[in-house]
ZATOR-565340 format. One line per 5 residues: their letters; for each residue x, y, z of C-alpha. Coordinates in steps of 0.1 Angstrom, whole numbers, plus 5000, padded with zeros to 4 digits. Layout:
A	X,Y,Z | ...
REM end
This chain:
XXXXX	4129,4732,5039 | 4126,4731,4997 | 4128,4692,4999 | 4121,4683,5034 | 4094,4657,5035
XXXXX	4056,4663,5036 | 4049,4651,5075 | 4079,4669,5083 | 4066,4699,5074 | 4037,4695,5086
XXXXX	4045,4686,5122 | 4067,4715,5121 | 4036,4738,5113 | 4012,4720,5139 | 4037,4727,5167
XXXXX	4049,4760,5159 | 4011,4773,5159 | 4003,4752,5188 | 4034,4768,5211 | 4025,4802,5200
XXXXX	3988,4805,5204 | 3980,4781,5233 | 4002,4803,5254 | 3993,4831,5249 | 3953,4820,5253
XXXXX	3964,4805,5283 | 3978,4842,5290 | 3943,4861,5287 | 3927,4839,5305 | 3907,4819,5277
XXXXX	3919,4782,5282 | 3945,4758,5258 | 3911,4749,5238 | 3903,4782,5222 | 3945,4781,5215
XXXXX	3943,4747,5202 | 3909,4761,5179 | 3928,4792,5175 | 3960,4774,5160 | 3937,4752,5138
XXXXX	3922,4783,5119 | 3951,4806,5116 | 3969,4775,5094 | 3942,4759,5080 | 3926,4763,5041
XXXXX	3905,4797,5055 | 3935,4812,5072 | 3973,4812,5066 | 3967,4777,5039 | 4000,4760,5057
XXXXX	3978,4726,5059 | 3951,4718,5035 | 3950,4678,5043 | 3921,4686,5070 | 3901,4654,5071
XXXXX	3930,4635,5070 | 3945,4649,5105 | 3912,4650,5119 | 3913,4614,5110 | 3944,4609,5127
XXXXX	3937,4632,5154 | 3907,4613,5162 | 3930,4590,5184 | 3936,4615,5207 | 3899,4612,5223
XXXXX	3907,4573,5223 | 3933,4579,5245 | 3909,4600,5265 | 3886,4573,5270 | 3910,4546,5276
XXXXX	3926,4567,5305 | 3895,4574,5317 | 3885,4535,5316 | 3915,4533,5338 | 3900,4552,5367
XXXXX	3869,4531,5366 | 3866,4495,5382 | 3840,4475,5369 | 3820,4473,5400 | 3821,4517,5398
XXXXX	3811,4513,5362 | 3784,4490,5373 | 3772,4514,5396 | 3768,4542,5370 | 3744,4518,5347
XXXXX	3712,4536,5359 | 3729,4577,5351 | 3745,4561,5321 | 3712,4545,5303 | 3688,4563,5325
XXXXX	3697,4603,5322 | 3717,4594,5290 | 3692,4586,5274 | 3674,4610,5286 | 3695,4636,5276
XXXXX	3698,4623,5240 | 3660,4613,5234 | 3650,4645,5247 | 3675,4670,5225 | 3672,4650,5194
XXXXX	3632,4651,5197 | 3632,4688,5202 | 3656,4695,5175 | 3639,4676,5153 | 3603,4686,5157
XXXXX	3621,4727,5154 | 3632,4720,5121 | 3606,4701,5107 | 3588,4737,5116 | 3610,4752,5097
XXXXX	3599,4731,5068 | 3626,4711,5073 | 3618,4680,5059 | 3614,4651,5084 | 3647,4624,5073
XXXXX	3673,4655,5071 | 3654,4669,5104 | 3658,4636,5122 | 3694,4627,5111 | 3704,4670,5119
XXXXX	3687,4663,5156 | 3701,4630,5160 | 3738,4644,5150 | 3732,4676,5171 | 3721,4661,5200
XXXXX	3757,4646,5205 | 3784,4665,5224 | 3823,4669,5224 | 3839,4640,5246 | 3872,4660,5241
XXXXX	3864,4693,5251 | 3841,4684,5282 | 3867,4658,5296 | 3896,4683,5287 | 3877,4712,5310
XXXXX	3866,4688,5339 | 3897,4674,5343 | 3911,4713,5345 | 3892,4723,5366 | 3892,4690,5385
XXXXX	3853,4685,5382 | 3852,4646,5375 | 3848,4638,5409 | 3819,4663,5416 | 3783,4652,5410
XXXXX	3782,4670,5377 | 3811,4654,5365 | 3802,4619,5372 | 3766,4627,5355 | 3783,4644,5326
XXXXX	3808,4619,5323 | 3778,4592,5322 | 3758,4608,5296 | 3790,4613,5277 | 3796,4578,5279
XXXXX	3762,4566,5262 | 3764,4594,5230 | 3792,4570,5225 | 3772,4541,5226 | 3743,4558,5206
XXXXX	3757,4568,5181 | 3764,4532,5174 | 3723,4532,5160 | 3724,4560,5148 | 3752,4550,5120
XXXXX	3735,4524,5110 | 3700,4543,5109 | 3717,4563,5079 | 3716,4537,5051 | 3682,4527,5059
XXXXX	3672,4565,5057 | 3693,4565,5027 | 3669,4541,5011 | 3645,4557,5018 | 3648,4587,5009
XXXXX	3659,4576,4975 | 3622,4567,4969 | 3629,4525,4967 | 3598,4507,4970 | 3607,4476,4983
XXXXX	3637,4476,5010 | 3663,4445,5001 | 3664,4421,5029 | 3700,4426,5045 | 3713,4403,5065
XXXXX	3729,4413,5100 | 3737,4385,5117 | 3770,4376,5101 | 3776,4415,5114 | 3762,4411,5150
XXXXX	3784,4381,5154 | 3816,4399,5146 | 3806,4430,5173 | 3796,4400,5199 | 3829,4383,5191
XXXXX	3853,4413,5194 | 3834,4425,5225 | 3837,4393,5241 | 3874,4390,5226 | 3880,4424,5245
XXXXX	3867,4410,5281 | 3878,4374,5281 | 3917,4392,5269 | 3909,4419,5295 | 3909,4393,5320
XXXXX	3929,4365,5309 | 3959,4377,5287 | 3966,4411,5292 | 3978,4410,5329 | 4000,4382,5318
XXXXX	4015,4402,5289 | 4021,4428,5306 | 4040,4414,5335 | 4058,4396,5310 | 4072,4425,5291
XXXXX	4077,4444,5324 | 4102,4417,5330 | 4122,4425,5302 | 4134,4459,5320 | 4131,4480,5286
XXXXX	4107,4507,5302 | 4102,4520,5258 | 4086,4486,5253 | 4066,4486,5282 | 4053,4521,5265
XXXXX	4054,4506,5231 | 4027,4477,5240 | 4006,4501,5254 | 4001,4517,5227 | 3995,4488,5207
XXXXX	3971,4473,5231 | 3953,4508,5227 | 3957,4510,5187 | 3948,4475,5185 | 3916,4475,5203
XXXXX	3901,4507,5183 | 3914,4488,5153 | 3891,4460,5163 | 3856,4477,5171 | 3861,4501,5142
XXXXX	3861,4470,5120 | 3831,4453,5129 | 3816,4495,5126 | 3816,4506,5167 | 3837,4533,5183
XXXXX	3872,4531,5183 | 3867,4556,5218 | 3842,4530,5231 | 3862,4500,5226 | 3891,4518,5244
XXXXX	3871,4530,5275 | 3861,4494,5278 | 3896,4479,5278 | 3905,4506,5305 | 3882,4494,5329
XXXXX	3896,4458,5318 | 3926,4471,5332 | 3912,4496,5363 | 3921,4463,5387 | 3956,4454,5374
XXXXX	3988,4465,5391 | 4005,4480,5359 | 3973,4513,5358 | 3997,4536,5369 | 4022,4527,5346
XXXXX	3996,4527,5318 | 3988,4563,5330 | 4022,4575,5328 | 4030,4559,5294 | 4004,4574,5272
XXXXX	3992,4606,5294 | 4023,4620,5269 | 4007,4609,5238 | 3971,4616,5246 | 3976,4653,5254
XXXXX	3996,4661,5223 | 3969,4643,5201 | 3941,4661,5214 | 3960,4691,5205 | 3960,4676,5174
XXXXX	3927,4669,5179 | 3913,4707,5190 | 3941,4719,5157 | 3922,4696,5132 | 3885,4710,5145
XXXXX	3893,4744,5142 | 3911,4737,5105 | 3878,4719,5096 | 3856,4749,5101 | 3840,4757,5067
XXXXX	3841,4797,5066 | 3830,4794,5029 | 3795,4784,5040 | 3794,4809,5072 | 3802,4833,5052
XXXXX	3775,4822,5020 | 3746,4819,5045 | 3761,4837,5077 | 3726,4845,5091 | 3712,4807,5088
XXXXX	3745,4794,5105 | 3737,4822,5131 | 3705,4804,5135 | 3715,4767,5132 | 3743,4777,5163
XXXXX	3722,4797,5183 | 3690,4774,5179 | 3705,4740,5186 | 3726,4756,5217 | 3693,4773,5232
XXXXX	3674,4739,5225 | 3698,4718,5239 | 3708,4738,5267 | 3669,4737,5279 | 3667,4701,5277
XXXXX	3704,4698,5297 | 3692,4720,5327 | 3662,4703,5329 | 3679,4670,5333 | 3704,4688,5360
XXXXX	3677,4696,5380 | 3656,4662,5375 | 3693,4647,5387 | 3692,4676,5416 | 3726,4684,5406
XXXXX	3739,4714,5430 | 3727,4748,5410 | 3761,4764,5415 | 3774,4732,5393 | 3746,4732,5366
XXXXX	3758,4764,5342 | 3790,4747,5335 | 3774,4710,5332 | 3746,4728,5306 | 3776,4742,5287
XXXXX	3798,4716,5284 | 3769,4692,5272 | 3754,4717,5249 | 3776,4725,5224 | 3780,4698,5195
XXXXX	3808,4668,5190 | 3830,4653,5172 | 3813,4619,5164 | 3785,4646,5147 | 3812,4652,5115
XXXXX	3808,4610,5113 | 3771,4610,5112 | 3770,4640,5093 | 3793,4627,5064 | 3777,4595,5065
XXXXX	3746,4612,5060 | 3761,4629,5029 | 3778,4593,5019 | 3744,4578,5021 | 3719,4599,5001
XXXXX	3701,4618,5029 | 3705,4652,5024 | 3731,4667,4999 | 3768,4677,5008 | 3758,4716,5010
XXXXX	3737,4706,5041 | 3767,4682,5056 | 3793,4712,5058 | 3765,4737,5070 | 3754,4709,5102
XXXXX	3795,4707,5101 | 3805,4741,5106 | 3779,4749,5130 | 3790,4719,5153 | 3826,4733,5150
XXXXX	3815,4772,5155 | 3802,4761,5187 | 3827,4738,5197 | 3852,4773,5188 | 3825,4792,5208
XXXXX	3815,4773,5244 | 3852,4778,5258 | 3845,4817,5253 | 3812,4812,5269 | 3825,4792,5295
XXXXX	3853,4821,5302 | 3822,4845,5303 | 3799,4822,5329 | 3829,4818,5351 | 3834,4860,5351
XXXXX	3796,4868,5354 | 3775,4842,5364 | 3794,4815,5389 | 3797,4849,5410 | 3761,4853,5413
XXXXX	3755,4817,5418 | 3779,4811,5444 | 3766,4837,5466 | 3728,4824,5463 | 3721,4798,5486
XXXXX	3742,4811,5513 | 3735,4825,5549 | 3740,4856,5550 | 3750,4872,5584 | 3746,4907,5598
XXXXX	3782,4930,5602 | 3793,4932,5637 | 3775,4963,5651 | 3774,4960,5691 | 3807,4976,5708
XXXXX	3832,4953,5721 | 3856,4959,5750 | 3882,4930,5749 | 3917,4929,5755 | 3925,4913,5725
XXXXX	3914,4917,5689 | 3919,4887,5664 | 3912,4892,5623 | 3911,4858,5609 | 3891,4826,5626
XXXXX	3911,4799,5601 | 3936,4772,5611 | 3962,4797,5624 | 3937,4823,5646 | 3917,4793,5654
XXXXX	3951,4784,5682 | 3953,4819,5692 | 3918,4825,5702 | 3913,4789,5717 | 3946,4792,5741
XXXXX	3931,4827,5756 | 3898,4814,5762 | 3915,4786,5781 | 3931,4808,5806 | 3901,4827,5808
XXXXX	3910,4861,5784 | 3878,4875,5767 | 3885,4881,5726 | 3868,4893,5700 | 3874,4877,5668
XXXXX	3866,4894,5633 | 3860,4865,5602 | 3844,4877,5569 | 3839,4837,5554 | 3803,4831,5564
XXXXX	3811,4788,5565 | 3836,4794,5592 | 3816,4819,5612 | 3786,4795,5611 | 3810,4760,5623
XXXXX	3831,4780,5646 | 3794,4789,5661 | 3780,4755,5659 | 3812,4749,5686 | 3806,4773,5710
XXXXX	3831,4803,5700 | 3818,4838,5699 | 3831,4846,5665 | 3815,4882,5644 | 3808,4886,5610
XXXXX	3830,4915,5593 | 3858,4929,5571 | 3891,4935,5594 | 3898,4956,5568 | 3868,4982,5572
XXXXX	3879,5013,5594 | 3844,5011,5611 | 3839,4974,5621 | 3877,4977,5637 | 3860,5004,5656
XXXXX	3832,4988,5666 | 3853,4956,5676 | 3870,4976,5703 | 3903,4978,5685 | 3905,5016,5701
XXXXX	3902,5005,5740 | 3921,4966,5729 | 3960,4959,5738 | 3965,4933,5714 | 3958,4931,5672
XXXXX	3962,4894,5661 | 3967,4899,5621 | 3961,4861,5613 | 3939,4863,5578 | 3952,4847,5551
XXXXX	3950,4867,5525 | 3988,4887,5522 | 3976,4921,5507 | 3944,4918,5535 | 3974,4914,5565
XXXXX	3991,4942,5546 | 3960,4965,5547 | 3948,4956,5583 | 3986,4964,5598 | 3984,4995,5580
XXXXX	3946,5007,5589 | 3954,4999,5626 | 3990,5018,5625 | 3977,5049,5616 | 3943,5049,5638
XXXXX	3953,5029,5663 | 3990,5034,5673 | 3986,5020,5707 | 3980,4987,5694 | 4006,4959,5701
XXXXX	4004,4940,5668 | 4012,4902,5670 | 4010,4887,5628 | 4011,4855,5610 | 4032,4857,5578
XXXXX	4026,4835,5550 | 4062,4837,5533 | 4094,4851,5540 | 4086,4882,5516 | 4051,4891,5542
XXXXX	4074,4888,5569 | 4098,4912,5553 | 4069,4934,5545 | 4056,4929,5578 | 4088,4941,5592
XXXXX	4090,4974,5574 | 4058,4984,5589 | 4075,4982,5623 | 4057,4952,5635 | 4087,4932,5654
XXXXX	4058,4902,5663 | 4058,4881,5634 | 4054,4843,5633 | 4058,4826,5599 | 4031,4801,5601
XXXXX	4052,4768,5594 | 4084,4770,5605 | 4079,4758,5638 | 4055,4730,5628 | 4089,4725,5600
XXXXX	4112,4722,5629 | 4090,4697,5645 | 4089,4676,5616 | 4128,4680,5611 | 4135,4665,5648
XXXXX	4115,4639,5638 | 4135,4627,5605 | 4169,4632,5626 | 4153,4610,5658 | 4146,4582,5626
XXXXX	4179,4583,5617 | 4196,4573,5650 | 4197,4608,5667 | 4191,4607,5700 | 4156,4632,5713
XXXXX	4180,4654,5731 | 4208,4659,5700 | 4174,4662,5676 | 4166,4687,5702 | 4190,4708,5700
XXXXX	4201,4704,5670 | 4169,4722,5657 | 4172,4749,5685 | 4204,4758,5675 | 4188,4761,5635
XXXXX	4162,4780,5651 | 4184,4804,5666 | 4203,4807,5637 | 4179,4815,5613 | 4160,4839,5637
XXXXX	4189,4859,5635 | 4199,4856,5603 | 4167,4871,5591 | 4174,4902,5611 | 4204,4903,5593
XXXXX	4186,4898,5559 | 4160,4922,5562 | 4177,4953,5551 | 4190,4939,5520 | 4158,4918,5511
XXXXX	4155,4940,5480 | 4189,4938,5469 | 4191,4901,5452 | 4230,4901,5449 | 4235,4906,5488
XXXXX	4206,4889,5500 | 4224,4859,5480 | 4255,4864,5493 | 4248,4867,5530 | 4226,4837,5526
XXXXX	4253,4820,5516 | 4282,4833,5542 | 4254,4823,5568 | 4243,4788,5555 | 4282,4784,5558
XXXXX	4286,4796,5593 | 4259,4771,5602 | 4276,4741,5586 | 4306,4747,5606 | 4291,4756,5639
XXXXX	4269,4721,5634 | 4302,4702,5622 | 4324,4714,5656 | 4294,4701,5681 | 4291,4673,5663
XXXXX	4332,4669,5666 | 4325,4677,5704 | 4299,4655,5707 | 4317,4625,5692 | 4352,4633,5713
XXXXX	4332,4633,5747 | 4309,4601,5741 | 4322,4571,5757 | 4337,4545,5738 | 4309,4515,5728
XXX	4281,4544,5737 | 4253,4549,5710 | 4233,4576,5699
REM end
């Protein structure tokens, strides 16, 4: 690759380290972030030295969180965005007030002085868009209360840091000891941001539905994605000119186009792009970490880190509760919202650019957002292993084992969807059960009906005992769970031989297991609602109810037996395969002759 071209190169290095590492973080468990951040530092100027260019890609890469934003705009109609204006200005403000103040006054402590404390808390108190938006929409927390209020305070750092660019010059000034401030004239520049805002709505509303149907009428689906990127593009192109986000501008042209008929399409088109250039994006942060400074002043970028995390995480929690967010949600909400952002390297090298504080103190505030950008996904692996376990169990009835004796007929482990039938068809013709459940929400709505349902582990040796499984007829095995079922079958086989066991298998490889243990009873838990279904579709299609009838009792018979035959050579691949296939071919023909029957003795005009 001697004379290959630069970006060639390049692009060959960015996805070579982003295929390598972000599957194999994936792999131990720690997320495609910490990959992503991962990838960045092994090729960047403090690893490997593949890619020196950093600020440029993070430039570039930067368009990755508009894309973010604009999708997101997508899912938000106006009157929804509406109804987020209190959360948005209210606990958004908030949020940022309250972290910049206390960051501020902590350094001024420090003997900070109070311009580089203000612009450091200002900067700090910002969080990463990307990376919270990236983990909600993992772990599908956007809809939850915590996402929409993390999502709404999100949404206003982008709007304030609007101010707080233009609050640099002015401390600039300042700072350079001026006397007199010259007057500057803004209203040429407020026109431009009312004119491109109001550019953005009026086209929102008036031109862009029109293009768009338009273009989709040329057919040519890789125009279609060409103007949406150029609607995207153009619109951050726009509001970065007259100095506002290029993110905010594209979130607002979103919910421009929440209402139109082509959102879907929008979606599908640049979902593509917008995952690759946060890759980018996540590559470029963990390039621009400056290990030169951590490692020339180690201990105060320990501090800066661990001081603005711990001061902002206090003032985040407090605003979860003042919002009475659920406390199982809050750790990950505090988390997400702690750790710094990307729009804090802009206000940070503005700061530099402008004469308030010198570039040693830019790349020390820089590297500590990006340490802790590098470090909340490993904290957030850590709070999902050891503290979401705590907090999910507090707050939750907790119920006392089953301890009486029991003397029923019929023993059923497992009060969910499937035992739920069982147990409701023998009360009905008047057969006592006892039913064994260990999820405490089931126990407590199967209650709140009526049913006599105890709390306990089918699995324990001692509450099978004390449910009457030694004096019972019957074991239902209908839990969930595969390796529970497994465990159950096995405890009551060995202590409990006289037990008739009747089981719900979740998959053909359960009922195969189930088999081996001797238990001849087993019911996989959709095929007959799959049958059902399938008599449906062939009465749609012109079969007449009896022919549908049969047809799928003749399927059923069929495959009944031909899982008898399977079973002994369910761990031999080569012969399960090929007596799958010889029966699948014996069924095709046995259909195809009563269908030949069927047609010969019909009489002649008759329909199905």
């Amino acid at each position: 690759m001697e004379h290959a071209p630069a970006w060639l190169i390049n692009s060959f290095i960015y996805l070579s380290a982003a295929v390598i590492a972000v599957p194999l973080s994936k792999a131990v468990g720690l997320g495609s972030i910490i990959g992503y951040l991962a990838a960045g530092i092994a090729i960047g100027p403090w690893g490997l030295g593949l890619v020196t260019n950093v600020e440029d890609i993070l430039h570039f890469a930067e368009f990755g969180v508009v894309l973010m934003l604009f999708l997101v705009g997508l899912e938000l109609e106006p009157k929804r965005l509406w109804s987020l204006r209190r959360p948005i200005f209210g606990w958004g403000s908030a949020q940022v007030l309250g972290c910049a103040l206390l960051l501020t006054a902590a350094a001024m402590v420090f003997g900070v002085s109070w311009r580089v404390a203000l612009v450091a808390g200002l900067g700090l108190a910002l969080s990463s868009t990307a990376i919270a938006l990236q983990v909600m929409g993992e772990r599908n927390l956007l809809p939850t209360s915590s996402g929409q209020a993390s999502f709404s305070i999100l949404l206003f750092q982008d709007v304030a840091a609007i101010p707080i660019l233009a609050l640099l010059p002015l401390l600039g000034v300042i700072s350079a000891d001026k006397e007199a401030l010259a007057p500057v004239n803004h209203t040429w520049e407020a026109l431009k941001i009312i004119a491109v805002i109001a550019g953005i709505i009026l086209g929102g509303r008036l031109l862009l539905r029109p293009l768009f149907r338009w273009i989709a009428r040329s057919n040519t689906p890789e125009i279609f994605t060409a103007a949406s990127l150029l609607l995207v593009v153009g619109i951050a192109g726009l509001m970065q000119l007259v100095g506002l986000s290029m993110a905010l501008g594209a979130f607002l042209a979103g919910v421009l186009l929440a209402e139109s008929e082509y959102r879907r399409e929008l979606e599908t088109d640049i979902e593509p792009f917008k995952g690759l250039l946060l890759g980018l994006f996540f590559i470029a942060v963990g390039m621009s970490i400056d290990f030169g400074v951590l490692l020339q002043s180690p201990g105060l970028m320990a501090l800066v880190v661990v001081g603005f995390l711990a001061v902002k995480g206090v003032v985040i929690y407090a605003v979860a509760r003042a919002m009475r967010l659920p406390f199982q949600e809050r750790p990950v909400f505090t988390l997400l919202l702690a750790q710094g952002g990307e729009f804090a390297f802009v206000v940070f090298q503005a700061a530099a650019g402008a004469n308030v504080f010198p570039a040693q103190t830019a790349s020390l505030l820089i590297g500590a957002v990006a340490v802790s950008m590098l470090v909340s996904p490993l904290m957030l692996v850590a709070i999902d292993r050891l503290l979401l376990p705590r907090y999910a169990r507090l707050g939750k009835t907790t119920l006392e084992e089953i301890s009486e004796p029991q003397e029923a007929p019929i023993v059923i482990a497992g009060f969910g969807r499937y035992g739920q039938i069982i147990a409701r068809m023998m009360l009905a013709q008047g057969i006592p059960c006892t039913v064994l459940d260990h999820d405490v929400e089931m126990i407590e709505a199967a209650r709140s009906f009526g049913y006599r349902v105890f709390y306990g582990d089918a699995t324990r040796l001692d509450l099978l005992r004390t449910a009457g499984a030694a004096q019972a007829k019957i074991l239902v095995v209908a839990v969930d769970d595969v390796d529970q079922s497994l465990e159950i079958v096995d405890l009551a086989k060995e202590h409990f031989p006289h037990l008739e066991i009747v089981a719900r298998a979740r998959d053909v490889t359960h009922w195969n297991k189930l088999r081996d243990r001797g238990v001849m009873r087993v019911e996989r838990e959709t095929f007959e609602s799959s049958l059902r279904s399938a008599r449906s579709v062939l009465e749609l299609l012109g079969h007449g109810a009896h022919v549908a009838r049969q047809s799928a009792m003749r399927f059923r018979q069929h495959n009944l037996e031909l899982f008898e035959k399977l079973h002994p050579h369910y761990k031999d691949r080569a012969k399960l395969i090929a007596v799958v296939k010889q029966g699948r071919q014996q069924l095709e023909e046995q259909m195809a002759q009563e269908r030949e029957v069927r047609a010969q003795q019909r009489p002649q005009g008759w329909e199905n």
